[in-house]
Residue frames as a rotation matrix with the C-alpha (Angstrom) as fourth column:
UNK 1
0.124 0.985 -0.123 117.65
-0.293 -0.082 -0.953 79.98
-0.948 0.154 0.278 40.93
UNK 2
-0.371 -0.099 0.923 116.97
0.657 0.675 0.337 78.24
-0.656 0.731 -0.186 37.82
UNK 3
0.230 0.849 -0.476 116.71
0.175 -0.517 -0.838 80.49
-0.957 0.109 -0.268 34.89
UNK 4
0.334 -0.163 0.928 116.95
0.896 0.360 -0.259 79.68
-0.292 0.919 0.266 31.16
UNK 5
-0.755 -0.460 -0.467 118.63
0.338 -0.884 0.323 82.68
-0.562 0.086 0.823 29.33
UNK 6
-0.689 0.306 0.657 115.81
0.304 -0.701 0.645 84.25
0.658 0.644 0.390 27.42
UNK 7
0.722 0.685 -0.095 114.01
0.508 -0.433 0.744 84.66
0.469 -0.586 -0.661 31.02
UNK 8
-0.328 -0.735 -0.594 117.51
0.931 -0.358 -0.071 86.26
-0.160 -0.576 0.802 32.58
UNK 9
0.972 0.192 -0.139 116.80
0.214 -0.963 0.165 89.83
-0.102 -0.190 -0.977 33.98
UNK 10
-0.344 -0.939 -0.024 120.43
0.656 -0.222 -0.721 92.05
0.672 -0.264 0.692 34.12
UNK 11
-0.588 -0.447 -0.674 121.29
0.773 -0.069 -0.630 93.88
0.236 -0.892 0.386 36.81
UNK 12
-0.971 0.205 0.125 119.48
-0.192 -0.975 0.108 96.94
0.144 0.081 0.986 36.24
UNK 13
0.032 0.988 -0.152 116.11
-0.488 0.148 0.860 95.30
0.872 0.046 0.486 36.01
UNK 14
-0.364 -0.533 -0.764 117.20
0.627 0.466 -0.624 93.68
0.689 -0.706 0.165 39.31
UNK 15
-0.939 -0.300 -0.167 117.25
0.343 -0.827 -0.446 96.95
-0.004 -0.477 0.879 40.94
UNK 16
-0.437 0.883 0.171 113.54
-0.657 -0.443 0.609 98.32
0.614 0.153 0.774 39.50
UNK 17
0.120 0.622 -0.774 112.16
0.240 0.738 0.630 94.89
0.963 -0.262 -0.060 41.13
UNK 18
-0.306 -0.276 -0.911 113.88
0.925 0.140 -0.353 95.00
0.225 -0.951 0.212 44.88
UNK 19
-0.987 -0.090 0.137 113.01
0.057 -0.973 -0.225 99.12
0.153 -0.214 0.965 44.67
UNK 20
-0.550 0.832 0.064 109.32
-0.741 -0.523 0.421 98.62
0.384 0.184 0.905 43.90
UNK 21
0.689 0.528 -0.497 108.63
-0.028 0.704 0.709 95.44
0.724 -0.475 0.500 45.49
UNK 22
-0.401 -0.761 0.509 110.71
-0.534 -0.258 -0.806 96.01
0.745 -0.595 -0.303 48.75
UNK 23
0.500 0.626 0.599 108.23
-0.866 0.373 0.333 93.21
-0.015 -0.685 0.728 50.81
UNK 24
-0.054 -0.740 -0.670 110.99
-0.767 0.460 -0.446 90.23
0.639 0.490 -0.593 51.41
UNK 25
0.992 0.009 0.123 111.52
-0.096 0.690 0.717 86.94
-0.079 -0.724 0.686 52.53
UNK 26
0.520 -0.820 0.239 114.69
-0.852 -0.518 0.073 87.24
0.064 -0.242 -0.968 54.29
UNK 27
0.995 -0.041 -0.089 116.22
0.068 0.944 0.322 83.30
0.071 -0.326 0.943 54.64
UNK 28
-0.011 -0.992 0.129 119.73
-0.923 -0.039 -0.382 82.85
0.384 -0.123 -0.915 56.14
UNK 29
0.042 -0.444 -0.895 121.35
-0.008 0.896 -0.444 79.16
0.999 0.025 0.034 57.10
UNK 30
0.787 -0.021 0.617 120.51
-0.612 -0.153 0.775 78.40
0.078 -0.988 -0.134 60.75
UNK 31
0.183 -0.563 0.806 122.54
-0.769 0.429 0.474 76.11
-0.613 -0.707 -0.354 63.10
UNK 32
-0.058 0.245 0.968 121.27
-0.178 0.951 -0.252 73.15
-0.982 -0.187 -0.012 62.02
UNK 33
-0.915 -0.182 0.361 121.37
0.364 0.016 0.931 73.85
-0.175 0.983 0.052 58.40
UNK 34
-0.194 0.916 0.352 117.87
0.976 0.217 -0.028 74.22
-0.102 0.339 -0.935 58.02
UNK 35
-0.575 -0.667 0.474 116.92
0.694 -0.704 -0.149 77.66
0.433 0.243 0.868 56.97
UNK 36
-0.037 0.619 -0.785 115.07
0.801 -0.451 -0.394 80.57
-0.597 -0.643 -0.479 59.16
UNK 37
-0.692 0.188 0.697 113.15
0.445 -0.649 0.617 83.17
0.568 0.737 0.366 57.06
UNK 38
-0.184 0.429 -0.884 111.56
0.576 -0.682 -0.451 86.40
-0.796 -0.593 -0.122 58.12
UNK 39
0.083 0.480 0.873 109.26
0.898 -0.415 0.143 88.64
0.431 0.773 -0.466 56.07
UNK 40
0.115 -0.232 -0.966 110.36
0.474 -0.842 0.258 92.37
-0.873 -0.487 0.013 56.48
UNK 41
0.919 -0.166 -0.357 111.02
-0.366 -0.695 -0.619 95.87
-0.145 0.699 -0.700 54.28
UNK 42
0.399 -0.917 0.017 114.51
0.722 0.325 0.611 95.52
-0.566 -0.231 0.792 52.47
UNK 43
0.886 0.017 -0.464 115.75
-0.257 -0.814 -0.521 98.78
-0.386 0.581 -0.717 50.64
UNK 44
0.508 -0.779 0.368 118.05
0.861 0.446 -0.243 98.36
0.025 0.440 0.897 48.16
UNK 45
0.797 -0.336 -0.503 120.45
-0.148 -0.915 0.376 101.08
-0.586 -0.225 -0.779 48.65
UNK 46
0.609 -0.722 0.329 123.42
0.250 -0.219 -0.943 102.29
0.753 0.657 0.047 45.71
UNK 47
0.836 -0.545 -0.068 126.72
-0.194 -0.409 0.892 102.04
-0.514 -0.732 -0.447 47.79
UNK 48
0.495 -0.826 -0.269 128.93
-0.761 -0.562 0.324 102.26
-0.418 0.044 -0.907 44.98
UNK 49
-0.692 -0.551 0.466 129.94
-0.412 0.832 0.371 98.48
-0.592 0.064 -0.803 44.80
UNK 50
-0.894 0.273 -0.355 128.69
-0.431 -0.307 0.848 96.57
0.122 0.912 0.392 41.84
UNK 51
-0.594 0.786 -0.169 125.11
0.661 0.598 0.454 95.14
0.458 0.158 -0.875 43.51
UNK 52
-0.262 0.342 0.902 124.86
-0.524 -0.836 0.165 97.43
0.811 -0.429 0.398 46.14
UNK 53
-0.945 -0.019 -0.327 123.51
0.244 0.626 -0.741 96.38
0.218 -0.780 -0.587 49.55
UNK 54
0.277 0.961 -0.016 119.91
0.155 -0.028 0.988 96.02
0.948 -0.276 -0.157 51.18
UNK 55
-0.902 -0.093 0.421 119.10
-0.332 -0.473 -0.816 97.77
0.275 -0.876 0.395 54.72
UNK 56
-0.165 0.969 -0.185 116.54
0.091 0.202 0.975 96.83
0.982 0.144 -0.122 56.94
UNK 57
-0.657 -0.050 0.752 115.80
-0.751 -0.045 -0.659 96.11
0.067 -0.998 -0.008 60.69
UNK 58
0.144 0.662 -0.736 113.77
0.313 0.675 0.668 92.96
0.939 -0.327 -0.110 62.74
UNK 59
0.718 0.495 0.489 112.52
-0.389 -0.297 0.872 92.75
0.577 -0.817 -0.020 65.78
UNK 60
0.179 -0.583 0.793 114.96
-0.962 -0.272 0.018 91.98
0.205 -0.766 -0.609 68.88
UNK 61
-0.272 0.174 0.946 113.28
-0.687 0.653 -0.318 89.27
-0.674 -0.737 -0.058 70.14
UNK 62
0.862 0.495 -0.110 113.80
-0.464 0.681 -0.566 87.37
-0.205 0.539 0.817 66.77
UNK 63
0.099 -0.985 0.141 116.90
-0.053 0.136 0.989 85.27
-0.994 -0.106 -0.039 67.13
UNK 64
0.846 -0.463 0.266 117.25
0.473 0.417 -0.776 85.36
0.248 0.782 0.571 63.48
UNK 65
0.707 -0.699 0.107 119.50
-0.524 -0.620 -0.584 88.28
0.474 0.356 -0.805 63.44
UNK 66
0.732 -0.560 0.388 121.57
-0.233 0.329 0.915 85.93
-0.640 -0.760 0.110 65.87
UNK 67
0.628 -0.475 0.616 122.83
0.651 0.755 -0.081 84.26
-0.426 0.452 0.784 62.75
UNK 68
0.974 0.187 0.125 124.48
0.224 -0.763 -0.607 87.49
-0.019 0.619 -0.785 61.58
UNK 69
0.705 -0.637 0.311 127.10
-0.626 -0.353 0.695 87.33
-0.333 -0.685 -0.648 64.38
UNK 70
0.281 -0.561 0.779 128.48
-0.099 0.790 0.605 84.54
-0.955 -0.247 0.166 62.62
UNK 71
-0.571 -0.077 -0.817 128.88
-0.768 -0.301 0.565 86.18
-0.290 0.950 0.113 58.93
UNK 72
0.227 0.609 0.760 125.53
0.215 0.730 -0.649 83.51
-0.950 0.311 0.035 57.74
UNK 73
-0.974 -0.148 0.170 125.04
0.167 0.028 0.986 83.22
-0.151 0.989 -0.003 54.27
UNK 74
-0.344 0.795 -0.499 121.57
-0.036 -0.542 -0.839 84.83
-0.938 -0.271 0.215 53.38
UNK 75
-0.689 0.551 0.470 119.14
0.635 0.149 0.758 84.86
0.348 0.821 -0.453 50.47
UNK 76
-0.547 0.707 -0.448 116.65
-0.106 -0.589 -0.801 88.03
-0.831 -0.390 0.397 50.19
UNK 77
-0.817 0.097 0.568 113.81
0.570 0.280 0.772 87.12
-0.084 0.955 -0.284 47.89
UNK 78
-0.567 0.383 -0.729 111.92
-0.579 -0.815 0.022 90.11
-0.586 0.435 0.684 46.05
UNK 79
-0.433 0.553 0.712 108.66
0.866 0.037 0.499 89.05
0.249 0.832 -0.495 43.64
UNK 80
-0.938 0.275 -0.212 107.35
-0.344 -0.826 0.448 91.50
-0.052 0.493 0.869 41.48
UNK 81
-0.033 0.894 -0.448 103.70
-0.994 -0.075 -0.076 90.95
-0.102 0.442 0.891 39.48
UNK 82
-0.986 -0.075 -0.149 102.71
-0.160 0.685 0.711 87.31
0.049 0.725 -0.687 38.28
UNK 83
-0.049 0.939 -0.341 99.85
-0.933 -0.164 -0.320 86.10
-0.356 0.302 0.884 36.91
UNK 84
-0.262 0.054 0.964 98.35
0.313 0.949 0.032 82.27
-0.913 0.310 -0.265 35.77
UNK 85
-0.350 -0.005 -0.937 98.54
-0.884 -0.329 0.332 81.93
-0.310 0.944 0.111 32.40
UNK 86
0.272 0.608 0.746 95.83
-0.328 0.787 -0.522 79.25
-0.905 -0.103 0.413 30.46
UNK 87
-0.810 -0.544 0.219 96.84
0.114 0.220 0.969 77.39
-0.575 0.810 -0.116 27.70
UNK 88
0.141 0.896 0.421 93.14
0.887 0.075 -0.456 78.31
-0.440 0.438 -0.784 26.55
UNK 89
0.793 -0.007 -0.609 94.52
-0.224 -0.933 -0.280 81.90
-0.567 0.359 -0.742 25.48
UNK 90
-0.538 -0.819 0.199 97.35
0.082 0.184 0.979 80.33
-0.839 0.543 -0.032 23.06
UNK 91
-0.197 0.283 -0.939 96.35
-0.979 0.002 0.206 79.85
0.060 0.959 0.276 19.40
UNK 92
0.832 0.522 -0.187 94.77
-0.544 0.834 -0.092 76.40
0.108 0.179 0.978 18.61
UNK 93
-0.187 -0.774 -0.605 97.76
-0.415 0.621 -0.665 73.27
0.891 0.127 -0.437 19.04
UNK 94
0.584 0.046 -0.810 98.83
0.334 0.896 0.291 71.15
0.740 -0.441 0.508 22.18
UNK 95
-0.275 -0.719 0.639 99.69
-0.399 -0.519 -0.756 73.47
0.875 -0.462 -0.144 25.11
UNK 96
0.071 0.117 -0.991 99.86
0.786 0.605 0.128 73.30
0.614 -0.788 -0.049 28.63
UNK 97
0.798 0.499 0.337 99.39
0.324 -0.828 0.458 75.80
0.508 -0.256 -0.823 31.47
UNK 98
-0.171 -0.960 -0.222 101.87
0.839 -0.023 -0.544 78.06
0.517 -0.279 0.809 33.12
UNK 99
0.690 0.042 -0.722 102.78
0.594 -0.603 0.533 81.03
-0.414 -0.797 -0.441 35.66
UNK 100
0.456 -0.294 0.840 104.28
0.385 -0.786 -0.484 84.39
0.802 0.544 -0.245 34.34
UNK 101
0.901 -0.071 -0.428 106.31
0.423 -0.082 0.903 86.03
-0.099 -0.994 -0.044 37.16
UNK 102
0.617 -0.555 0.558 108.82
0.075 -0.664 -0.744 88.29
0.784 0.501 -0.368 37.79
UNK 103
0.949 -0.136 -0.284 111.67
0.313 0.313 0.897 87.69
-0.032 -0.940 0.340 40.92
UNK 104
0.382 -0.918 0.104 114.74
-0.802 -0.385 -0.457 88.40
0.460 0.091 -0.883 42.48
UNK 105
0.841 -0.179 -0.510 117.16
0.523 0.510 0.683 86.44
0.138 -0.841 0.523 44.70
UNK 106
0.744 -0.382 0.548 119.69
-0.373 -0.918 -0.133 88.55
0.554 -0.105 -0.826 46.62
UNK 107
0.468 -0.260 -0.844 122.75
0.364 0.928 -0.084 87.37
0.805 -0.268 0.529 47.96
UNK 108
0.171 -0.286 0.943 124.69
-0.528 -0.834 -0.157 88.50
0.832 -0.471 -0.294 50.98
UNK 109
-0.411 -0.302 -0.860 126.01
0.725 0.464 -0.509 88.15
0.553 -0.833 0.028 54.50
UNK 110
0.796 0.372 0.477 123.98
0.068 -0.839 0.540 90.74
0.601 -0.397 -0.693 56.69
UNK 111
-0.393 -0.896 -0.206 125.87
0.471 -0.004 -0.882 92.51
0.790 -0.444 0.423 58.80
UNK 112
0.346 0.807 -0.479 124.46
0.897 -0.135 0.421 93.80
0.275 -0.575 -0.770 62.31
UNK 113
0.225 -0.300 0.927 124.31
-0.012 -0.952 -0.305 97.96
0.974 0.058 -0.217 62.61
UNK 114
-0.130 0.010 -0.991 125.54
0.947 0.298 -0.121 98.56
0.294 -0.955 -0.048 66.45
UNK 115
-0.902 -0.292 -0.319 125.17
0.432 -0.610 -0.664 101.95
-0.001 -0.736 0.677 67.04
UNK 116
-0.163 0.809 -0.565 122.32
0.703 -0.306 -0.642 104.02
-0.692 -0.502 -0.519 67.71
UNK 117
-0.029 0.146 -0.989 122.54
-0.686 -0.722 -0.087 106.50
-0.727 0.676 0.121 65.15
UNK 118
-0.841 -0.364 0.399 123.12
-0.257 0.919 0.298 103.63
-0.476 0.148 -0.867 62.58
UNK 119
-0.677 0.705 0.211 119.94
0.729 0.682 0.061 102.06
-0.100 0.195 -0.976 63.15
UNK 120
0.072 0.612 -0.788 118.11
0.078 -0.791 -0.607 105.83
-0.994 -0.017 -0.105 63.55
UNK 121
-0.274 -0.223 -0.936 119.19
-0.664 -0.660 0.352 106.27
-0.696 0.717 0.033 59.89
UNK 122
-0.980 0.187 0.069 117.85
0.199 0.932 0.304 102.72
-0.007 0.312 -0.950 58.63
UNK 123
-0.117 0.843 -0.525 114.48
0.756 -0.267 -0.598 104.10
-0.644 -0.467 -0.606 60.21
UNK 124
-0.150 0.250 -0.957 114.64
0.107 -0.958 -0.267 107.02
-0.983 -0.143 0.117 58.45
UNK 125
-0.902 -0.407 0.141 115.43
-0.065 0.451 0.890 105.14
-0.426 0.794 -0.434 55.47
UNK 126
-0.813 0.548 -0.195 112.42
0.581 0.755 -0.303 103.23
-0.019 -0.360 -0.933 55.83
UNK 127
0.091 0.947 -0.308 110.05
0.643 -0.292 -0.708 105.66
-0.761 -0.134 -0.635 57.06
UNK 128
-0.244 -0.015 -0.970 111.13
-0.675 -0.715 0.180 108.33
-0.696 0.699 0.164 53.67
UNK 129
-0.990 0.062 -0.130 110.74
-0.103 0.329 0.939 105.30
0.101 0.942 -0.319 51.18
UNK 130
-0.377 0.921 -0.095 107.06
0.909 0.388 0.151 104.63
0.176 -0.029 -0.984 52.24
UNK 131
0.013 0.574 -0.819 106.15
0.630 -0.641 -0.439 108.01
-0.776 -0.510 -0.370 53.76
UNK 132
0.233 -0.344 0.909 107.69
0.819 -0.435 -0.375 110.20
0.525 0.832 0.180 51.04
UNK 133
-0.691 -0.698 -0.186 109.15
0.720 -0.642 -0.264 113.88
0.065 -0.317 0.946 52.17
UNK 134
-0.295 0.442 0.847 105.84
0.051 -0.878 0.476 116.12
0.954 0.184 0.237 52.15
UNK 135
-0.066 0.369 0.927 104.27
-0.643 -0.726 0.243 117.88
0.763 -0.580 0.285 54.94
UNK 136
0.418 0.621 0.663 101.77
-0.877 0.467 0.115 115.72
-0.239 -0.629 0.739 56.48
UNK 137
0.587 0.013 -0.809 104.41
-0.117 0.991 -0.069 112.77
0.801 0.135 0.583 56.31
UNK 138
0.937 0.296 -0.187 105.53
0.062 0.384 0.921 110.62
0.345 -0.874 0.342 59.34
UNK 139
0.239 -0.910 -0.338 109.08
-0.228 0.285 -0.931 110.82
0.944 0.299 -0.139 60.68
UNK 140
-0.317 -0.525 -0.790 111.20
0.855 0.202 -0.478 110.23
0.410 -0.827 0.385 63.54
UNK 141
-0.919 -0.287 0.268 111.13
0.230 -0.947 -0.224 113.70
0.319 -0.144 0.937 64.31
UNK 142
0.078 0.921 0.382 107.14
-0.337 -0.336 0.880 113.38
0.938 -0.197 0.284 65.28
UNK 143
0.331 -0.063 -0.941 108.41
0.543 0.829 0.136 111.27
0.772 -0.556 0.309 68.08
UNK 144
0.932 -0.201 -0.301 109.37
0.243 -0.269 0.932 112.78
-0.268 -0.942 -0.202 71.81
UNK 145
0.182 -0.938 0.296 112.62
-0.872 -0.293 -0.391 113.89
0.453 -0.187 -0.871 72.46
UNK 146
-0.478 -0.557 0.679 114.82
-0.824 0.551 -0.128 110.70
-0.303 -0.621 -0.722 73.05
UNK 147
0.449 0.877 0.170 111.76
-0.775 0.477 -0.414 107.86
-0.444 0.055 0.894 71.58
UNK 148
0.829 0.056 -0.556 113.39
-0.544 0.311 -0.779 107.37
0.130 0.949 0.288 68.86
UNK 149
-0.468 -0.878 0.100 116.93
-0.744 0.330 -0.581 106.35
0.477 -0.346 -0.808 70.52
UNK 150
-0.508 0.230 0.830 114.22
-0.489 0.717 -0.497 103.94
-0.709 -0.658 -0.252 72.76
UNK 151
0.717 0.450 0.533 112.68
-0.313 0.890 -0.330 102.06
-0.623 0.070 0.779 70.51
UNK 152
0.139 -0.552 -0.822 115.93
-0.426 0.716 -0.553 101.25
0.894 0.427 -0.136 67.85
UNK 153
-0.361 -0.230 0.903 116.20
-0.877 0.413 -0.246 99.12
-0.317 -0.881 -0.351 72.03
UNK 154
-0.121 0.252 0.960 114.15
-0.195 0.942 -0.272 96.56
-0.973 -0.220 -0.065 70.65
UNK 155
0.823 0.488 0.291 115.11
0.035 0.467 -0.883 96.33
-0.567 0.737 0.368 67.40
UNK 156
0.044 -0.896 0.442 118.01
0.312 0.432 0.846 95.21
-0.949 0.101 0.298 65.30
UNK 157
0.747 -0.279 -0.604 119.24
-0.659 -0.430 -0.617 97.35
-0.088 0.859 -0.505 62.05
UNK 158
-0.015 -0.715 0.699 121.60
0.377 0.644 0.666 95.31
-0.926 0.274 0.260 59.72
UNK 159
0.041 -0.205 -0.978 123.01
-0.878 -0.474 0.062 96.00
-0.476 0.856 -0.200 56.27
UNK 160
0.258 -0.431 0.865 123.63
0.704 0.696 0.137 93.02
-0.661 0.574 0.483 53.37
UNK 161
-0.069 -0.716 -0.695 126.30
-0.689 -0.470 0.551 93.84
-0.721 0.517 -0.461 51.36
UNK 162
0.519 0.782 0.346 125.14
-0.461 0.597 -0.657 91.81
-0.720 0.181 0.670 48.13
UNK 163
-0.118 -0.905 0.408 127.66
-0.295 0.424 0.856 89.41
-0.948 -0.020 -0.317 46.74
UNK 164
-0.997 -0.076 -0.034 125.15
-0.073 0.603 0.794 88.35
-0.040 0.794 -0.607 44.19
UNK 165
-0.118 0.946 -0.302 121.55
-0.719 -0.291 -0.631 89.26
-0.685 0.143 0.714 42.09
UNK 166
-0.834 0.266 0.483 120.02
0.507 0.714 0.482 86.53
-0.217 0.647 -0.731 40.24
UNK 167
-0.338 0.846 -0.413 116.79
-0.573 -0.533 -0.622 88.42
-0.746 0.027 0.665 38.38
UNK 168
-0.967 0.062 0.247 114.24
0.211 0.736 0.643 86.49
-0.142 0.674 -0.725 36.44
UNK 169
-0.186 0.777 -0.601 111.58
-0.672 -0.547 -0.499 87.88
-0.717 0.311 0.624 34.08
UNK 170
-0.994 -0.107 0.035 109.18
-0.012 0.415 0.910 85.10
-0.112 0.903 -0.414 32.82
UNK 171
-0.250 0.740 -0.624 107.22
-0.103 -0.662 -0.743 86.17
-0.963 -0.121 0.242 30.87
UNK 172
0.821 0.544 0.173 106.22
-0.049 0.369 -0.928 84.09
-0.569 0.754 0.330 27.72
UNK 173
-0.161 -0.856 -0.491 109.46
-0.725 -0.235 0.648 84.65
-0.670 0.460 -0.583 26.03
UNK 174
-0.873 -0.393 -0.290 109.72
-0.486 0.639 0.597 81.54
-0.049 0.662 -0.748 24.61
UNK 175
0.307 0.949 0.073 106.03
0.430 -0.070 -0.900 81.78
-0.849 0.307 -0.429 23.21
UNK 176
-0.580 -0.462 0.671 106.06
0.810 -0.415 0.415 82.89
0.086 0.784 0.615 19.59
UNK 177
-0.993 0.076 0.089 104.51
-0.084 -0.993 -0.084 86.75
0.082 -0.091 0.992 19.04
UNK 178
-0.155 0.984 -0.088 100.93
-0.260 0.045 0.965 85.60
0.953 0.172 0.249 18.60
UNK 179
-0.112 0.092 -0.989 100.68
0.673 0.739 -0.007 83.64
0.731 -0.667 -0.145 21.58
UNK 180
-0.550 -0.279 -0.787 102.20
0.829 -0.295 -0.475 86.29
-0.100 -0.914 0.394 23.81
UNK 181
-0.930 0.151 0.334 100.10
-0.154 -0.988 0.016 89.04
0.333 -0.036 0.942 22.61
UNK 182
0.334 0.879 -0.340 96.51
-0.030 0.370 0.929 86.78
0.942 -0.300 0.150 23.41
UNK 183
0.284 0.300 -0.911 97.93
0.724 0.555 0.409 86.55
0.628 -0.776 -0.060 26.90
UNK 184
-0.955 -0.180 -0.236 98.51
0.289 -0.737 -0.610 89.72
-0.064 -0.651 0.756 27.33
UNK 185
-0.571 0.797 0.197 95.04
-0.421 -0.490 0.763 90.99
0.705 0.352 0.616 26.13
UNK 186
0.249 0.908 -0.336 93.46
0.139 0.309 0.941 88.51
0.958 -0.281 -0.049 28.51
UNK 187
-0.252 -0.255 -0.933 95.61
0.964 0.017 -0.265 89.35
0.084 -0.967 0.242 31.43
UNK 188
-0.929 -0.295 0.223 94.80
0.274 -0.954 -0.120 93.41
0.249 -0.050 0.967 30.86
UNK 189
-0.149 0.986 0.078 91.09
-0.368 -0.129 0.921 92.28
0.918 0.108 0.382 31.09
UNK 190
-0.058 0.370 -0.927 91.36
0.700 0.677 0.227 90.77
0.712 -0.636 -0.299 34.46
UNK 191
0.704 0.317 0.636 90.54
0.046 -0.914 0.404 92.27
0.709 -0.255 -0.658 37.45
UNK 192
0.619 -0.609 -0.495 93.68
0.744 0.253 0.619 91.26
-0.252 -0.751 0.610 39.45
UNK 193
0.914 -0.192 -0.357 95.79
-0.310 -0.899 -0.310 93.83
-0.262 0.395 -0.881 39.57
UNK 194
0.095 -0.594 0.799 98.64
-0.163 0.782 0.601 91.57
-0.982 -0.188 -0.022 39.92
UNK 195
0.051 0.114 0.992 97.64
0.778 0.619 -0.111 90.05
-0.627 0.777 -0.057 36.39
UNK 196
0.773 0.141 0.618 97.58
0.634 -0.198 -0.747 93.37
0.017 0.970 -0.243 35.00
UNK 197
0.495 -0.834 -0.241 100.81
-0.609 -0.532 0.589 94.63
-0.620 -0.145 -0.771 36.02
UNK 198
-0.251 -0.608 0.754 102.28
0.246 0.713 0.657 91.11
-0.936 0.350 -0.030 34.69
UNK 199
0.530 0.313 0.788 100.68
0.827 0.012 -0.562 92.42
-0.185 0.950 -0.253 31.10
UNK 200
0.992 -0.033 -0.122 102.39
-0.053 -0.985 -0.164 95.34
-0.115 0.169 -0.979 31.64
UNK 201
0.556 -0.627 0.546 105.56
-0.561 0.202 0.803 93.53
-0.614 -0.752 -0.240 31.73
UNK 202
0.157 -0.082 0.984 104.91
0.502 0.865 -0.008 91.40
-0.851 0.495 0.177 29.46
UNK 203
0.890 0.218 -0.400 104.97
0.076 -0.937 -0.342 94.77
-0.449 0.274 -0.850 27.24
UNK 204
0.620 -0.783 0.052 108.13
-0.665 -0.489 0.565 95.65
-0.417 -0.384 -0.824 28.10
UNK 205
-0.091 -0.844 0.529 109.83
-0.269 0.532 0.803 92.65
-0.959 -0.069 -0.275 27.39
UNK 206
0.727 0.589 0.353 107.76
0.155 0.360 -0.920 92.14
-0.668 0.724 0.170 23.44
UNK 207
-0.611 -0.762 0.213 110.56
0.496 -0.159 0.854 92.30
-0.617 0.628 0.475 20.31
């Protein structure tokens, strides 16, 4: 990914993006070169090693995971907020319009989970980051005796161990302070929420 150094994220902002935006587009090197992408959950999970690794699961009866069997090369991309940005909210001069945006790209070789317990714990992964841990949330454990072992049948649990994070937060940087504070004010007034998360970002990132 192309990314000038005053838009470079480090590792840590990396990590907030893939945690809170966990909707990916999974893309791994088919046969033929050409690449085969699937939208799915990816959790980034802390194993110690210095990116960590992402956990997930697809359906059976999608030959991507085929490409696993053959150590592919993979790409999991993660966007955060963005927001259009008009050169009508600059100060008076000779601009031009642009997109604000916040992203990951994840590298990795997935690896496929084979056992049954494995993929039960991917699930469980899964259903605690979205359900959370109170009462009246969903788990395995509402399921029959034995469900859960049938349905990880038609689905495929895999791990990427992540070789390489590429994070990029632009976000006006290389606007001077006026500039970037008129485009936050007019993104905090929209009603996208999108647009006002990217102001909220833009925040964060102000000298």
């Amino acid at each position: 990914m192309y990314i000038p150094k005053h838009f470079e994220g480090d590792d840590a902002i990396g990590r907030e993006i893939m945690l809170a935006h966990s909707w990916a587009l999974l893309m791994t090197a088919g046969d033929d070169g050409a690449p085969v992408a699937t939208h799915l959950s990816l959790l980034w999970q802390n194993d110690d090693t210095p990116h960590g690794s992402l956990v997930g699961h697809m359906a059976r009866a999608n030959a991507h995971w085929k490409l696993f069997e053959r150590n592919a090369d993979s790409l999991a991309l993660f966007w955060g907020p963005h927001a259009y940005v008009s050169p009508t909210w600059y100060a008076p001069g000779v601009k031009v319009p642009t997109w604000n945006y916040v992203t990951v790209h994840a590298y990795g070789r997935p690896q496929v989970i084979e056992d049954t317990q494995g993929a039960l714990d991917v699930l469980t992964k899964l259903a605690t980051a979205y359900e959370g841990a109170g009462d009246d949330s969903w788990s395995l454990r509402r399921l029959p005796p034995g469900n859960a072992e049938a349905q990880t049948k038609g689905i495929v649990a895999f791990r990427m161990a992540l070789s390489r994070v590429e994070t990029k937060i632009k976000l006006s940087q290389n606007r001077d302070l006026e500039d970037r504070k008129r485009v936050i004010e007019k993104l905090e007034t929209s009603e996208s929420q999108d647009a006002q998360a990217t102001a909220a970002w833009m925040k964060r990132v102000l000298p």
